[in-house]
Phi, psi and omega in degrees: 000132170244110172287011187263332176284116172317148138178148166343294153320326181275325163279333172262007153287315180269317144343292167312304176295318175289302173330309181269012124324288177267013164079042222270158181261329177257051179319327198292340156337308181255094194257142163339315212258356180250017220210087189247158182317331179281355145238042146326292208278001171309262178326301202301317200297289192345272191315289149009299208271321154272341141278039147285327202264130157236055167177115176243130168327139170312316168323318194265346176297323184298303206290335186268336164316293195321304189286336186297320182326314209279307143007290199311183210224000000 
């Protein structure tokens, strides 16, 4: 998969991965489909910067909550 190409497909791959990254208890709240290409490259840092890290503070589970929020469409 190349997460460097914008696509639908590329968003709802990442999407997917942070949610199951971070265990989310309301994942269905954060959907793909609430998520468009003009912030694409946001979500990839997003998405980068958590699947870097293995293991997050509740603080840091809100603030990656908070920005997927800020994200949404």
């Amino acid at each position: 998969m190349n997460l460097a190409v914008k696509s639908v497909e590329n968003i709802e791959y990442m999407i997917e991965k942070i949610k199951d990254k971070l265990r989310m208890v309301n994942a269905g709240a954060v959907k793909p489909s609430h998520f468009d290409e003009d912030m694409y490259e946001e979500l990839k840092d997003l998405y980068d910067m958590v699947m870097k890290k293995t293991a997050f503070s509740p603080s840091e589970m809100q603030a990656i909550a908070e920005e997927l929020g800020k994200l949404r469409k």
